[in-house]
Residue frames relative to the residue before (quaternion, step in Angstrom):
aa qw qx qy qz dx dy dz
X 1.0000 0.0000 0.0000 0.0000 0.00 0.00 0.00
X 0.2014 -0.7554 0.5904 0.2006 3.88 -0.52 1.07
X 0.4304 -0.6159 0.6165 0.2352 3.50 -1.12 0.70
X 0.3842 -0.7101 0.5292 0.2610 3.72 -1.29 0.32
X 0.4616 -0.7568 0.4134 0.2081 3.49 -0.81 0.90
X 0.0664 0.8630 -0.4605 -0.1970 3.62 0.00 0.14
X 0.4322 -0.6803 0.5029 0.3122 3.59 -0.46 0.52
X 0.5745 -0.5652 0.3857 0.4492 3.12 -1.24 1.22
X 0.5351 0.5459 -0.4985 0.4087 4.27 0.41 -1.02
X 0.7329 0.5087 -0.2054 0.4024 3.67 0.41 -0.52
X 0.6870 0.3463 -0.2715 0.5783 3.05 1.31 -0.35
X 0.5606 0.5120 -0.4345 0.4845 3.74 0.85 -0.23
X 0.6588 0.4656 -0.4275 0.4081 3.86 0.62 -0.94
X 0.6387 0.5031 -0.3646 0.4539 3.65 0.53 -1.32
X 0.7831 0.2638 -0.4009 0.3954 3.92 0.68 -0.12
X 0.3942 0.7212 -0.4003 0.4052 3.38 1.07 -0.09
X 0.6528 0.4721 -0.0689 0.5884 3.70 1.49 -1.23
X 0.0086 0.7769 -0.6287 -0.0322 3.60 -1.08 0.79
X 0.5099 -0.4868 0.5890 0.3952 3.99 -1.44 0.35
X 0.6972 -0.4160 0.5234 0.2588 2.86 -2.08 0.22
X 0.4971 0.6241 -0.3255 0.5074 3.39 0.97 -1.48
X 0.8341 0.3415 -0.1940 0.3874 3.71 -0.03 -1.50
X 0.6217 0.5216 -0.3124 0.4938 3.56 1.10 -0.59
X 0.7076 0.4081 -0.2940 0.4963 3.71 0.90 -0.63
X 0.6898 0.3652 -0.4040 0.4770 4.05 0.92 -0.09
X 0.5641 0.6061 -0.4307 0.3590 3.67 1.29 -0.34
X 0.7370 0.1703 -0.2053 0.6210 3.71 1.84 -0.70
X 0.7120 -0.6046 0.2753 0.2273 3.32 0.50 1.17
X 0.3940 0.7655 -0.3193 0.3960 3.53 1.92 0.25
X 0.6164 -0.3793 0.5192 0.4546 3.49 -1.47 -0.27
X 0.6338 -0.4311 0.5649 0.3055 3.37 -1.92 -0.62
X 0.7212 0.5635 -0.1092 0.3879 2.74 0.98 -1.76
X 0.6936 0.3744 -0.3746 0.4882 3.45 1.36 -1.12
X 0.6336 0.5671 -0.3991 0.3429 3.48 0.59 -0.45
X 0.4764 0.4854 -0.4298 0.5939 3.65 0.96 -0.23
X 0.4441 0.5693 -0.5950 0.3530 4.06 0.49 -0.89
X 0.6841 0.6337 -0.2240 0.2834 2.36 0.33 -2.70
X 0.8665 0.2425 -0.1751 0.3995 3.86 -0.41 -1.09
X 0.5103 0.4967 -0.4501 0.5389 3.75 1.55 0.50
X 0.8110 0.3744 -0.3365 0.2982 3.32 0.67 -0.56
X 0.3448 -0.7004 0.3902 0.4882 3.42 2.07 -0.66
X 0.2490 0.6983 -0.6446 0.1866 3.40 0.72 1.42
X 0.6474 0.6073 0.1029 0.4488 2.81 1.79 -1.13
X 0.0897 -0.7646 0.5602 0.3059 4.09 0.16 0.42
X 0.1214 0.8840 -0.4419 0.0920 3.19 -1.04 0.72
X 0.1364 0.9036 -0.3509 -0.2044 3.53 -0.10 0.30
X 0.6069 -0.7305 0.2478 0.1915 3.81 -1.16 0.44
X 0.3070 -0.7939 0.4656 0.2422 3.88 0.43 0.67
X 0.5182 -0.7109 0.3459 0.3263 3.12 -1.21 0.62
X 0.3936 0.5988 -0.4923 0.4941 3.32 1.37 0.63
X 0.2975 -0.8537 0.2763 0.3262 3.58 1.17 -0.59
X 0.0148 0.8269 -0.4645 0.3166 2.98 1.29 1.71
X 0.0456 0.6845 -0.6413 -0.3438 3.29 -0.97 -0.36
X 0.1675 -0.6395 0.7373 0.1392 3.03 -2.02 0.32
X 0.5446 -0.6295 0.5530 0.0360 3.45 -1.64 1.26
X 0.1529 -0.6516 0.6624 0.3366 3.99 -0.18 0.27
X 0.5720 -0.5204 0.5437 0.3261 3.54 -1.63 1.08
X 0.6083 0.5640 -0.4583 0.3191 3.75 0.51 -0.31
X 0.6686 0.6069 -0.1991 0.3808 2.95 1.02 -0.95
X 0.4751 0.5619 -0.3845 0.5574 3.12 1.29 -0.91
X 0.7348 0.5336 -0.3154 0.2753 3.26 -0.21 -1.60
X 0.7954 0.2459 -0.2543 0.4921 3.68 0.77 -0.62
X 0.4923 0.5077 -0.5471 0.4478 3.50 0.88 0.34
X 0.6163 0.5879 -0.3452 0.3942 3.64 0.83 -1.04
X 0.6242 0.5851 -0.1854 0.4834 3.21 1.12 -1.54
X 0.6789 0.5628 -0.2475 0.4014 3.53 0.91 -1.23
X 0.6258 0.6577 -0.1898 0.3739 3.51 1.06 -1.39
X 0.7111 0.4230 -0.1346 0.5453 3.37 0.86 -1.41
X 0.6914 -0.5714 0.3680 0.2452 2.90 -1.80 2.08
X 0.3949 -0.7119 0.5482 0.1916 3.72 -1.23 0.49
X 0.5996 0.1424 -0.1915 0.7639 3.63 0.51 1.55
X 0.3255 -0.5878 0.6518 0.3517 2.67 -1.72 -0.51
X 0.4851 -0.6764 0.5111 0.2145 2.96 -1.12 1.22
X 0.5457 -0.5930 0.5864 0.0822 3.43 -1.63 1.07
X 0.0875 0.7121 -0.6957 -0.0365 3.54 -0.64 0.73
X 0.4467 -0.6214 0.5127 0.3891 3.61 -1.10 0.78
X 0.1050 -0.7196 0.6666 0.1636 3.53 -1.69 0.47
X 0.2032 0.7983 -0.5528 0.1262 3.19 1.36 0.34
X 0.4234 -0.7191 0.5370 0.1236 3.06 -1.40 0.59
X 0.4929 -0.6940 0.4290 0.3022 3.93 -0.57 0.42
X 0.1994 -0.8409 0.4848 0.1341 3.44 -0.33 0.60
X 0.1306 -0.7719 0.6123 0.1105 3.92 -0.77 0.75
């Protein structure tokens, strides 16, 4: 049985690229909404001819990046005073 060679260029794109599956547990979402997400162009994405989509990991990164509070927010713990 001959194994297939992939070239290393071939292996950087395929990580550059993420599933839906992986894009929807990285932001705690459905599948389904993420597929919304890359039908409606909330989302860059593009579609194999198997008709998958896949997500560039960049993207991810700044949506993830995008999502999260700016600082940290301050809740009061003041206490009540009698």
């Amino acid at each position: 049985m001959a194994g297939t060679r992939r070239s290393a260029r071939t292996d950087r794109l395929e990580k550059s690229w993420v599933t839906s599956g992986e894009v929807a547990r990285a932001l705690n979402m459905t599948d389904a909404a993420i597929r919304r997400w890359a039908r409606e162009g909330l989302l860059e994405a593009i579609k194999t001819p198997g008709g998958q989509y896949r997500f560039r990991r960049e993207a991810l990164s700044n949506l993830m990046k995008s999502r999260q509070p700016k600082g940290a927010r301050k809740t009061s713990t003041a206490r009540s005073t009698r």
